[in-house]
N, C-alpha and C positions, 0 to 999 in steps of 0.2 A: 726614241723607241721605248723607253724602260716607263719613259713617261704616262705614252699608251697605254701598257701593260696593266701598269699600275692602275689608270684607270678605268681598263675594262676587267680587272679582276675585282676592284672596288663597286662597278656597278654589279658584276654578275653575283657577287655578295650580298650587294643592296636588294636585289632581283629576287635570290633565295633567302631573305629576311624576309621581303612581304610574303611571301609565298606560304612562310612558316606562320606568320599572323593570320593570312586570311583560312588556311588550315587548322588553326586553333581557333580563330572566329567561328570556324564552319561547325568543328567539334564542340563550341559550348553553348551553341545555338541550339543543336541539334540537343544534346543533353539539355539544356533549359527545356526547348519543346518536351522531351520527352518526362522531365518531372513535372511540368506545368500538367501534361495530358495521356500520366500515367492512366487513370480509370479510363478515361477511352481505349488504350491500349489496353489493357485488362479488357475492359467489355468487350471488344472489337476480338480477341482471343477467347474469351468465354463462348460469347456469341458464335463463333464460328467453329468452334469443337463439339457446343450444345446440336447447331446443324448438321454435322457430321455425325453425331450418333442417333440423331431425329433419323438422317436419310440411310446410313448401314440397318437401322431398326426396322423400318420400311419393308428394305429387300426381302430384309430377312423373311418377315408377316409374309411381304406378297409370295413367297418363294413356297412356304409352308400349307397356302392358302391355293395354290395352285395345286402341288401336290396333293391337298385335300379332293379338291374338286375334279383331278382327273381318276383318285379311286374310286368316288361317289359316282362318277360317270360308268367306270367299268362296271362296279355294282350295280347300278342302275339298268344296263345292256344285258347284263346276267340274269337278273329277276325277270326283267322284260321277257328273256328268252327263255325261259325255264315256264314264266307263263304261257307264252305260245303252245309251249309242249303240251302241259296240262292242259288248254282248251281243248288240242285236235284230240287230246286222249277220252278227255269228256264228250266229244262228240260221235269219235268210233265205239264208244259205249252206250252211247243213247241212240245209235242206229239200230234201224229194222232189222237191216242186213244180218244182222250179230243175234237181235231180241227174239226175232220168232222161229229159226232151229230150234232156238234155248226152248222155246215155249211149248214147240210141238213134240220136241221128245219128254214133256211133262205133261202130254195129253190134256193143253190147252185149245179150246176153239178157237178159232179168228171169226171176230165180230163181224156183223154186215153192215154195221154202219163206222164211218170213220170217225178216229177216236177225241174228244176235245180236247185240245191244248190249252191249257191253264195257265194263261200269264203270268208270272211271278209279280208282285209292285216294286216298281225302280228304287233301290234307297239312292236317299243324298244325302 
């Protein structure tokens, strides 16, 4: 029985010998890899933080660029509307309605014939 022992405590020794080889195999392989193919590591890290600040840069623009575009929008809704005003004011003031009280209590006549309208030329 001691004999056994012996020899399964001799092989589970032998067992955890290779064990400790092919662990240190694995470790200076890995380390070889790794100083053989340091610049690709390096680049491969460069490379992928250079991306990283490409795509937070981005956000950032498109984020600023949006916020532009929705004030230019409300500014653009406000002048729009602000023009409307002014036309219908230009209009209630270039009516008859309004022009000829104004004119008769300045003992103007009304014409007999109607008046010609003068086209203005279109600019572009």
């Amino acid at each position: 029985m001691i004999g056994k022992a012996r020899e399964i405590f001799s092989f589970s020794s032998h067992l955890r010998s290779k064990a400790k080889e092919r662990e240190a195999a694995i470790g200076k392989a890995t380390s070889n890899w790794v100083r053989l193919n340091r610049w690709l590591v390096f680049l491969f890290f460069v490379s992928t933080s250079s991306l990283m600040i490409f795509y937070v840069n981005n956000v950032l623009v498109v984020n600023q660029l949006t916020k532009e575009i929705t004030q230019l929008q409300r500014s653009k809704l406000r002048l729009e509307n602000q023009n409307n005003m002014l036309l219908k004011e230009i209009t209630h003031l270039e009516s008859a309605q309004r022009i000829c009280p104004m004119a008769e209590s300045m003992n103007m006549i009304r014409g007999k014939k109607a008046p010609k309208v003068i086209k203005a030329k279109k600019e572009q």
